[in-house]
N, C-alpha and C positions, 0 to 999 in steps of 0.2 A: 763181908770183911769187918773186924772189930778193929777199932783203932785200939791202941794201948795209951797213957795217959801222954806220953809225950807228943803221939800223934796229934789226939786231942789239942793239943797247946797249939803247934803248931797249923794248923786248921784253922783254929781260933785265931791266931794272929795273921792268919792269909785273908782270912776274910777279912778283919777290921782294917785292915792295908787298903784290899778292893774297898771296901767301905770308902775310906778315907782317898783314896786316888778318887773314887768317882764324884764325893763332895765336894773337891778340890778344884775338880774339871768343874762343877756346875756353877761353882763361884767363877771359877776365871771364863767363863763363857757365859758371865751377864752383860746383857748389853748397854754398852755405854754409849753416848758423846763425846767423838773426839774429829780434832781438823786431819782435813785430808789436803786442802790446799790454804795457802797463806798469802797475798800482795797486797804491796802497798799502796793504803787506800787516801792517803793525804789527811788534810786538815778536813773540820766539816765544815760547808755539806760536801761527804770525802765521796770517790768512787767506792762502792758496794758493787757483791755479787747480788743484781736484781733479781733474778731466776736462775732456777737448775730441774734437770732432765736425767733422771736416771736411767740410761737404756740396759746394764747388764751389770754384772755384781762388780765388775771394775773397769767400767766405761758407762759416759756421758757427757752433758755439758754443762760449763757457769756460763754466763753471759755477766756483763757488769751495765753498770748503771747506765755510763757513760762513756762508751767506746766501742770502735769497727772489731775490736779483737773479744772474739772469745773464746774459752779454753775448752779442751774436748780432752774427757777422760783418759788415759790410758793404761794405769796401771792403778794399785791399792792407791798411791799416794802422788804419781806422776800425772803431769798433764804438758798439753802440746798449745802453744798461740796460734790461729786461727780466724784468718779473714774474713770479716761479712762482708756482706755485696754494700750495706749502706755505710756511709760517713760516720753520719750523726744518728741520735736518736737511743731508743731501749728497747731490747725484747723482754717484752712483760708478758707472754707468755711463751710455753715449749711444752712440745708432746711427744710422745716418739712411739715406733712401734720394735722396735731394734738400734743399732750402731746404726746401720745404714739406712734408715728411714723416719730420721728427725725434722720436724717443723718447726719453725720459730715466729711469732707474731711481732716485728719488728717496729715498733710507731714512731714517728716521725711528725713535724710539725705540722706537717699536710696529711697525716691517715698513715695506715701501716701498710706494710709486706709482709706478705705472707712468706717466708723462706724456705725451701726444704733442703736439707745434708743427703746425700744418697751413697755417702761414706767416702767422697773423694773432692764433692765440691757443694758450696751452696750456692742454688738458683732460686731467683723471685717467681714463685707460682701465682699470686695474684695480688692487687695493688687493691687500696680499700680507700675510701675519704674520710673514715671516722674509724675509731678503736676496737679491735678486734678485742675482744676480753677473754675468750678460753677456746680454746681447739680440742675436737676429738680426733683421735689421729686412728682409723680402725684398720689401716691398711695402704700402699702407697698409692694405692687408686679408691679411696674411701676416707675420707675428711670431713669433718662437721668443723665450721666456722659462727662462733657467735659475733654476734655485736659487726663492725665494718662501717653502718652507717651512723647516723647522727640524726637525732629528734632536734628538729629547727625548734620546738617549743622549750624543752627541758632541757636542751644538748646534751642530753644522755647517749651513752651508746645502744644498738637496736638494730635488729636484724638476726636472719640466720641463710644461713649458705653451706651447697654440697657439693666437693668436688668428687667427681666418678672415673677421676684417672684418664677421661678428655677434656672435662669443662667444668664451669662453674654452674650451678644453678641456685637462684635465691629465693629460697623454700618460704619464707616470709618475711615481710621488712618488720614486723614485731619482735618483743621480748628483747631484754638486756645482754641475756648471756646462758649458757645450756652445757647440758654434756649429752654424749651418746653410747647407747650400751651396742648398740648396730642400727640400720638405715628404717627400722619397726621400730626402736623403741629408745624415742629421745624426746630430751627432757629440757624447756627452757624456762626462763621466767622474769617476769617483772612487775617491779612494787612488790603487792603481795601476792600475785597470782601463780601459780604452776604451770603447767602448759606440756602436755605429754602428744607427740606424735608418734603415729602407729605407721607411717608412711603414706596416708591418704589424708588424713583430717588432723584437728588438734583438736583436747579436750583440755576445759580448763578447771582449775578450782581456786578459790579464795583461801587463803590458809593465816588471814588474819585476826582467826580466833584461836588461833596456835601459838601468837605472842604473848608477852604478860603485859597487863592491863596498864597506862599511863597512871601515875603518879603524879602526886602535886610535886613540881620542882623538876618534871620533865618534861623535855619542849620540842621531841620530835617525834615521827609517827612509826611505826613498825615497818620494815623495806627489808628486801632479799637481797642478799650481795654476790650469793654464789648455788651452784649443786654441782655434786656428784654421784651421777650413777655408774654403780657396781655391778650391777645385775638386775633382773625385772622385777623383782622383790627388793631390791635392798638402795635404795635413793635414799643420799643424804641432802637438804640445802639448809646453808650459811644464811645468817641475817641481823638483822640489827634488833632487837627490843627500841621503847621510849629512850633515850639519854637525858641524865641530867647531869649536871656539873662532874667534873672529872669520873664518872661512874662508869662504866662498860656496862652492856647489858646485850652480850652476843646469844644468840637462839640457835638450835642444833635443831631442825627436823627431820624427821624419818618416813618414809614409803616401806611398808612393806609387803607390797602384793595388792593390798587390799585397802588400806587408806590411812594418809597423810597424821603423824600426831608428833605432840614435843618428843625430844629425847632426851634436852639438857639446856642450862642455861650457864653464860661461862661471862668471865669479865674481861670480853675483849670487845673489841669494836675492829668488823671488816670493811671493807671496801670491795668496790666490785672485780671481779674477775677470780683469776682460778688458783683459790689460797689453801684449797682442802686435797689433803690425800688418806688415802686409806694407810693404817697401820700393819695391812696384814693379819691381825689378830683381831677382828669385829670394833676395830675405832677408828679412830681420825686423827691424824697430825694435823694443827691448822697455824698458819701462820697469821696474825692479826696484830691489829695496834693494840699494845699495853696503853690503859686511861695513864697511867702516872709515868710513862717513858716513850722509848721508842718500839717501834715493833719488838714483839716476843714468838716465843712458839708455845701454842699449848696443843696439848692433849683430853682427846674427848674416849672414856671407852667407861660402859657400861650407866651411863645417865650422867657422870663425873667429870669435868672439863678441868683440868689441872696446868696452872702456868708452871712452865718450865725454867728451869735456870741453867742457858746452856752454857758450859765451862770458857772462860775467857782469859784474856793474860793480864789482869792485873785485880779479878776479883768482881768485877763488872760482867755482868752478864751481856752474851753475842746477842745482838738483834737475829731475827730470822724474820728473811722478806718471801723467803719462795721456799716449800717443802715440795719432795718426789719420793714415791716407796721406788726401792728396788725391784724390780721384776719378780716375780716366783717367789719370794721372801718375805722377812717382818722388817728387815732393814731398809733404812731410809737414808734421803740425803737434804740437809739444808743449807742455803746459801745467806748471807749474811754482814753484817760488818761486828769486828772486835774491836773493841774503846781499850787505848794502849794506856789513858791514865783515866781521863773526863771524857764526857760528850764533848767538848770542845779539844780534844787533843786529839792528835795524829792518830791515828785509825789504819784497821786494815782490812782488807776484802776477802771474806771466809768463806770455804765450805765447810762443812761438820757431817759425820757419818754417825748416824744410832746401826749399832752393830756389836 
């Protein structure tokens, strides 16, 4: 068939429409930073969302800083208040494997609870005397538990524990904190060491020739805060470089398969327990202290660690205390406080969606 020239034209201007509508759609479907939930967090030191659990594209949980209630997702933007079994205290970690099969590492002045949601109530599954610092959750009878007890020398946290949907078993009173990809292939660590279990033995390695070198004007040693493993090739762990005066010197390494090397060096400083998530897209969201403020969120992908400025109400960038990816997705969810004028003003207790 020949078009005739008015065909032509009009052809032309069908396409550059399609053209144009589908430019349109890829602008308006970049993904942003925005809140999904809002309360009133008071004066500082105000109530903060301390952690969040994303179990499905619109449901999971906040927990706050300080209080028996926590919120459980329900909709894009709604959520519902929520009883915990304890008074006092913070869940400073949560993992989930669904809606109905969330755990929350709840610590208290005497040690933490272990809590689980089973999508109608939460029960204490085990009581600990020192700091749980990260959970694997692989299943509602498959749990990996770091940390629980306490090093009487360092008082650090230490240990690791597996619950198998009858009991607890504690796998060994070493290392700080861990994650698991399944009950062969997990991964803990402390100071500088690695520590991969295969489900019979542990192997270890030193990986503090992976930090960058002390400097005159820094005054502490190289330490591992955190890991993530993704899969049996793809382990990330969090750490500190030397510090020196208001400086961050955060270290990214990587596992892949085959062995241990840098990935990135960023200006944050972590703490211990479970601050890193995947982006979905081969990086990391990680929440960590900003040297010149309060916690920030950055981003790690491709060797590059970028601080984030996440949009706030008055110009002030949100702290982010606890990141989670969404299941199956690139979208995430962070928990946080928003500064209504100053660090010293009224505050409020935030989630934020990258979506």
């Amino acid at each position: 068939m020949v078009l005739g020239v008015s065909g032509v034209l009009a052809a032309s201007v069908a396409t550059a429409a399609y053209a144009a509508t589908t430019a349109n759609a890829a602008v308006a479907h970049t993904p942003t930073w925005h809140t999904i939930l809002s309360l009133p967090g008071g004066k500082t030191p105000s109530n903060t969302v301390e952690t969040v659990v994303a179990t499905g594209t619109t449901s999971g949980w906040a927990f706050l800083s300080s209080s028996a209630i926590a919120y459980e997702r329900t909709g894009s933007t709604t959520w519902k208040k929520v009883a915990l079994p304890e008074k006092t205290g913070t869940v400073n970690v949560a993992q989930a494997t669904s809606p109905g099969n969330v755990w929350a590492a709840y610590r208290t002045a005497t040690g933490t609870h272990v809590d689980r949601w089973n999508g109608r109530k939460w029960s204490t599954m085990k009581s600990f005397p020192g700091q749980v610092t990260a959970l694997s959750v692989l299943s509602p009878s498959d749990v990996w538990a770091f940390g629980g007890l306490t090093n009487k020398t360092t008082k650090l946290p230490q240990g690791v524990f597996h619950f198998n949907g009858r009991g607890w078993t504690q796998v060994t009173a070493a290392f700080q904190g861990g994650s698991a990809v399944n009950d062969r292939n997990v991964w803990a660590y402390a100071g500088t060491t690695i520590a991969h279990f295969d489900g019979r033995k542990w192997t270890q390695v030193n990986v503090a020739g992976l930090f960058p070198a002390k400097t005159p004007g820094e005054y502490t040693s190289p330490v591992l805060t955190g890991i993530i493993a993704l899969a049996a090739n793809n382990v990330y762990a969090i750490g500190d470089g030397p510090l020196g005066p208001h400086i961050g010197n955060g270290v990214i390494l990587h596992y892949n398969g085959r062995a241990w090397s840098r990935a990135g060096v960023g200006g944050f400083i972590s703490s211990v327990g479970q601050q890193a998530a995947s982006d979905g897209t081969g990086g990391l969201w990680i929440s960590a202290q900003n040297p010149e403020g309060p916690n920030r969120l950055f981003h790690y992908s491709a060797g590059k660690v970028t601080l984030l400025f996440l949009p706030g109400s008055t110009g002030l960038p949100t702290a982010s205390n606890s990141v989670s990816r969404i299941p199956g997705t690139a979208a995430a969810i962070t928990g946080g406080t928003a500064f209504n004028a100053s660090n010293s003003a009224s505050t409020r207790a935030v989630v934020l969606q990258y979506s």
